[in-house]
Legacy VTK file of the C-alpha trace (Angstrom):
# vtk DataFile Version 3.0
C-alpha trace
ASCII
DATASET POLYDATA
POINTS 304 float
14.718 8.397 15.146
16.916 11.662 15.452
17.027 10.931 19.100
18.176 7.152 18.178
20.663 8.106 15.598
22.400 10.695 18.138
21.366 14.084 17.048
19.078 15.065 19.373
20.456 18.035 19.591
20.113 18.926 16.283
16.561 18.141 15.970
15.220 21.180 15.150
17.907 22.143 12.274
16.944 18.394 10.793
13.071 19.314 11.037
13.985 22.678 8.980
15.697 20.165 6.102
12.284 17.909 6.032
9.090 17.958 4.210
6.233 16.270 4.742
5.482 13.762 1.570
3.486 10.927 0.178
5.182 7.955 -0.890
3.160 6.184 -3.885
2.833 2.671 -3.897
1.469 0.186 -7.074
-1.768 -1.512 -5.809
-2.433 -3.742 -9.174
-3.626 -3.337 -12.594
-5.686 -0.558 -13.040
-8.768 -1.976 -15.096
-12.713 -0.622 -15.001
-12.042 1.477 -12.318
-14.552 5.524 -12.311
-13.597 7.865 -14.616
-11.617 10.050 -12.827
-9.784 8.056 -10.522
-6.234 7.823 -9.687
-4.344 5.473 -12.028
-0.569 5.668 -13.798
-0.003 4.966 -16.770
-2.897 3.653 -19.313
-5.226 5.895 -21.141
-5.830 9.551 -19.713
-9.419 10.693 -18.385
-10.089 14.326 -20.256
-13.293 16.514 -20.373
-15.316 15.318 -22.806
-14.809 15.863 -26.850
-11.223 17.131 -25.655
-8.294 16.576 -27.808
-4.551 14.801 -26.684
-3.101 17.711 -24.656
0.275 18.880 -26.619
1.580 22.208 -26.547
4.902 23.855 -28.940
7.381 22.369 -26.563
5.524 19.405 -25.762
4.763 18.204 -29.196
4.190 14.449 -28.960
3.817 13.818 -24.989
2.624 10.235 -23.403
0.693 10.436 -20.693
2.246 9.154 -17.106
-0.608 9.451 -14.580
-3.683 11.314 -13.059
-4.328 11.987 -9.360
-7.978 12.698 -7.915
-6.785 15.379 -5.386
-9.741 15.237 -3.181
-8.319 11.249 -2.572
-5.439 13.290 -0.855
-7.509 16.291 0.673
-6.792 15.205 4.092
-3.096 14.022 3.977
-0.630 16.817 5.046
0.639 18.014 2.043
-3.006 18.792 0.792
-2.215 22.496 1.325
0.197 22.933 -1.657
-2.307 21.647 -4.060
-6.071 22.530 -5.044
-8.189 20.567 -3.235
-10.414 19.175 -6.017
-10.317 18.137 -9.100
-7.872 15.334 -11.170
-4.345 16.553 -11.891
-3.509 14.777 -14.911
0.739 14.474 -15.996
2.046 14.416 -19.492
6.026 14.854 -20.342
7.851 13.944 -24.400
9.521 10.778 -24.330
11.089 11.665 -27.724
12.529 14.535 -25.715
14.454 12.799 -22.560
17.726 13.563 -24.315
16.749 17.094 -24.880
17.252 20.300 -22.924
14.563 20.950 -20.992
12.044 18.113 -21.468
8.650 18.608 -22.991
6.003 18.558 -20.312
2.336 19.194 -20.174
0.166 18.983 -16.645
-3.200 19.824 -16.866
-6.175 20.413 -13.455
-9.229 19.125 -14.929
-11.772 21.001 -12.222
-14.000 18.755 -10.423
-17.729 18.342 -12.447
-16.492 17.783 -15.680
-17.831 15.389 -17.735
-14.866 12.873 -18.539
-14.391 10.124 -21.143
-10.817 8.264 -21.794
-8.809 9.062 -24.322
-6.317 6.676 -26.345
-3.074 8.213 -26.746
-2.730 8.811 -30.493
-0.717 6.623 -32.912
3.457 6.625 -32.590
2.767 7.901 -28.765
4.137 5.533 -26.274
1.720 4.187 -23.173
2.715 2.494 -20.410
0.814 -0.554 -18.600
-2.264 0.902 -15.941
-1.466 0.742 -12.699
-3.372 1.569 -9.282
-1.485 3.292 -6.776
-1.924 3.831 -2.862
-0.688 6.571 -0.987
1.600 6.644 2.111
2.302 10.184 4.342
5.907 10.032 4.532
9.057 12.688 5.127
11.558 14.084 2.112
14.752 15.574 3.230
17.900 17.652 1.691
19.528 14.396 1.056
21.481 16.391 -1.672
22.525 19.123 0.686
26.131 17.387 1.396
27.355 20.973 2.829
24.649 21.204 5.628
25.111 17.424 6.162
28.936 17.929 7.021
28.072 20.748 9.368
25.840 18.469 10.924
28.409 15.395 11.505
31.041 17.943 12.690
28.778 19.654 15.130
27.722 16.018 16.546
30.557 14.117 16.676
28.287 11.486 18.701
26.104 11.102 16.184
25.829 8.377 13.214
25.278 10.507 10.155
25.316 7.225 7.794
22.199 5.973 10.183
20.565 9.353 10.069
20.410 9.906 6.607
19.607 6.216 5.834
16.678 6.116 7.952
15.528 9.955 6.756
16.101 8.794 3.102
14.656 5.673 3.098
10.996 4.909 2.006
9.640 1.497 2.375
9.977 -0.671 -0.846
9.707 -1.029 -3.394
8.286 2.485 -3.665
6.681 3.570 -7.257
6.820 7.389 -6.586
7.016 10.339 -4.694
4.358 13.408 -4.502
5.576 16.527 -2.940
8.761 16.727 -0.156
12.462 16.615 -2.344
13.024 14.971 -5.102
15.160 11.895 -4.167
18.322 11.851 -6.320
21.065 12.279 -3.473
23.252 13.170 -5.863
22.941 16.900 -6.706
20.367 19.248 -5.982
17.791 18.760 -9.269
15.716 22.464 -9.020
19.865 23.928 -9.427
19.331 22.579 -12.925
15.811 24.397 -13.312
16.851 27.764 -12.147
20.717 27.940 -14.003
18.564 26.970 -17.430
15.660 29.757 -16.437
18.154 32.418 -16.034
20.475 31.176 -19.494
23.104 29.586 -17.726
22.557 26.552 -18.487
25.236 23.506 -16.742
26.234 25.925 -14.631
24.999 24.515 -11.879
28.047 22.281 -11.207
30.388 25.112 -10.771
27.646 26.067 -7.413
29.749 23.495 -5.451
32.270 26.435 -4.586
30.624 28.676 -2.327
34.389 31.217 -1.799
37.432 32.233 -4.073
40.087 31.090 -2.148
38.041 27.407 -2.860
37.853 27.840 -6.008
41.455 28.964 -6.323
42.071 25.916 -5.077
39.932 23.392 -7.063
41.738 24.766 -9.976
44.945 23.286 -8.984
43.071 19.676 -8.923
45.004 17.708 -11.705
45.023 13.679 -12.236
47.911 12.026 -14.971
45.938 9.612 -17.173
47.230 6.502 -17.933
48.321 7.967 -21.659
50.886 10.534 -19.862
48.243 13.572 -20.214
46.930 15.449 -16.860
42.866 16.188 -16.608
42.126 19.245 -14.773
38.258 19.469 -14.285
38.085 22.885 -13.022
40.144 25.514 -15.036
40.352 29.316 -15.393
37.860 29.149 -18.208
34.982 29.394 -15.724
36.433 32.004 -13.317
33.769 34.577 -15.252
30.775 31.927 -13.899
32.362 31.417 -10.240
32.852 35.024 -9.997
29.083 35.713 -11.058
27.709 32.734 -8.632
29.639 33.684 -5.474
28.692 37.350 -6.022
24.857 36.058 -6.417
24.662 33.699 -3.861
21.510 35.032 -2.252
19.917 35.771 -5.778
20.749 31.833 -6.625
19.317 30.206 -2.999
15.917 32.075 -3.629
15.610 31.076 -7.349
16.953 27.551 -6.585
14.514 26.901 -3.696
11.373 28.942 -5.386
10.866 25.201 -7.581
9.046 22.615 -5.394
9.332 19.337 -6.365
5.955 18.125 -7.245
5.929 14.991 -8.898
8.619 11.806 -9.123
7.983 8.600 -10.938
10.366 5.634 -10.797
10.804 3.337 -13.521
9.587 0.233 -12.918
7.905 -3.050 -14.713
4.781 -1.970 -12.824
4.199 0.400 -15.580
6.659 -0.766 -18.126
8.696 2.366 -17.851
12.426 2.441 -18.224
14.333 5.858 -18.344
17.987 5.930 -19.034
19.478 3.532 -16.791
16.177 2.769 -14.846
15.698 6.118 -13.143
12.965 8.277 -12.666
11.033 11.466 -13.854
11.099 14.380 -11.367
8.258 16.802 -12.363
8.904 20.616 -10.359
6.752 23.969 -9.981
7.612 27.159 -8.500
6.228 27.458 -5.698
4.822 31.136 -5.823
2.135 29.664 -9.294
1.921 26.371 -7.145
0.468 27.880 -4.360
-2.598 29.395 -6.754
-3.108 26.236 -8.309
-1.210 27.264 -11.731
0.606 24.256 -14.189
1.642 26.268 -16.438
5.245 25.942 -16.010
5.721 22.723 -14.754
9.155 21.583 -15.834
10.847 18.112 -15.624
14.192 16.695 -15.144
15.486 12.658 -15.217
18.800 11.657 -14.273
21.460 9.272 -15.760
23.312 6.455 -13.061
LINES 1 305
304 0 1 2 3 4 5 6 7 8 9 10 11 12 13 14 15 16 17 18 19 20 21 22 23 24 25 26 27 28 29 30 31 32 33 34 35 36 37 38 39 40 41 42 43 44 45 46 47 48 49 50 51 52 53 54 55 56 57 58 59 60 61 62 63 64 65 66 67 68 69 70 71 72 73 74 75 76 77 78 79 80 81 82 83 84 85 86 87 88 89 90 91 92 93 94 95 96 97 98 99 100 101 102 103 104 105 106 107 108 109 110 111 112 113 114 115 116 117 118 119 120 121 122 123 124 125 126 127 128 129 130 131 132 133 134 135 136 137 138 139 140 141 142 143 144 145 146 147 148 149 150 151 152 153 154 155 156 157 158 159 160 161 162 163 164 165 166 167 168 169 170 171 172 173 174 175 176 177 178 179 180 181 182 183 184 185 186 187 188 189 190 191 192 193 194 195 196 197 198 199 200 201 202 203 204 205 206 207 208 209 210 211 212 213 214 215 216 217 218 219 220 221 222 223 224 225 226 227 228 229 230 231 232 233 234 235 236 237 238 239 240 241 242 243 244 245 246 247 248 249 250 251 252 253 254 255 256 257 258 259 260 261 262 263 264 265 266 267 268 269 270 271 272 273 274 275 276 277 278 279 280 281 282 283 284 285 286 287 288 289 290 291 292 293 294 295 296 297 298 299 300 301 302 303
């Protein structure tokens, strides 16, 4: 395909931009399937005499899906993940207009006893649904800088095609485990790291990676139609340009520590519906990640 689209060349720089993924897929109604088992959505499979999983900033949390990892033991991103056990995925919905979102993910280790678990009164549930799994490839659809490198080092090549075909999963897709998250838009683990560190919104001012850019961005300025001129960058955050542009390397390795690990779609599969039908991206860093730890998963969803 990178041969195809004209970047053969470039091969190896477009490898570095990809990870290896599963696409999930709805394969019916979930109904009488083992305890255990991989299902979104529905009623949660917890040890035994267990209570509903909530935690101080995840007060009220519905429960969005549980994954038997040793169903996925053999696929290639098995390595990022224990190999055992059911990785179960609980986030607020009261709180998907609130700063960060309340989120609870919990490795039930393989041999416990399991029962289900209704969700408790004024907690929302979604419809059970099966799922399939299907090995795929995420890439820095977001990364619009390295992209425009790439075009203008290949003039012979058909960027539109490239990043179509690298973007694309089959449809209609349900979900994404591992790779990028897939909001082209912006870069979603910016918003993790800029809130981590108290900077919170900052993220947007990241676009300008030099001064003399910046410099210029401030003398943007469109007239409304009531006589007024908008200026969306301004003076006011030469402070937070100064500080990102002086951090850069501090900001690429917090900004690229968070893997994504988790995205659901919204869908009638499921009967969920976020903002303006997006999804729910669910990150880790990567350093507690690699050791198995969910303690500070965090989530993000976007707005169309």
């Amino acid at each position: 395909m990178i041969a195809e689209t004209g970047f053969a060349a470039a091969a190896d720089d477009i490898r570095a931009h990809c990870e290896p993924c599963l696409h999930i897929f709805e394969a019916g109604r979930a109904s009488g399937g083992a305890r255990g088992g991989t299902r979104f959505g529905g009623d949660p499979d917890l040890p035994r005499g267990a209570s509903w999983p909530q935690s101080p900033s995840c007060p009220q949390p519905s429960f969005f899906g549980q994954i038997d990892l040793a169903e996925i033991r053999h696929s290639p991103i098995a390595k990022h993940l224990p190999q055992t056990g059911l990785l179960s995925f609980f986030a607020d919905l009261e709180s998907f207009d609130q700063d960060p979102l309340g989120v609870y993910v919990l490795h039930i280790p393989a041999g416990n006893e399991l029962e289900q678990l209704s969700a408790p009164e004024g907690t929302a549930s979604y419809n059970p649904v099966a799922v399939r799994f299907e090995p795929g490839v995420a890439f820095t659809e977001f990364d619009w800088a390295w992209l425009n490198e790439l075009a203008d080092a290949n003039p012979n090549g058909d960027i539109d095609a490239l990043t179509n075909r690298l973007g694309a999963a089959p449809w209609p897709v349900m979900g994404r485990l591992l790779g990028y998250a897939n909001w082209p838009q912006d870069d979603l683990r910016e918003e993790l790291y800029f809130r981590e560190i108290g900077r919170p919104g900052q993220e947007r001012l990241r676009i300008w990676r030099s001064w003399p850019d910046w410099e210029k961005a401030k003398k943007i300025a469109d007239p409304l139609a009531n006589g007024t001129i908008y200026r969306p960058w301004s003076e006011q955050d030469d402070a937070n340009v100064r500080w990102i542009i002086d951090h850069a390397a501090e900001v690429d390795r917090g900004v690229t520590r968070w893997q994504s690990l988790l995205t659901i779609e919204s869908g009638k599969a499921m009967n969920l519906w976020i903002n303006d039908a997006n999804a729910i991206y669910f990150f880790a860093p990567k350093d507690l990640l690699q050791h198995g730890d969910f303690s500070n998963v965090q989530a993000v969803t976007t707005q169309n």
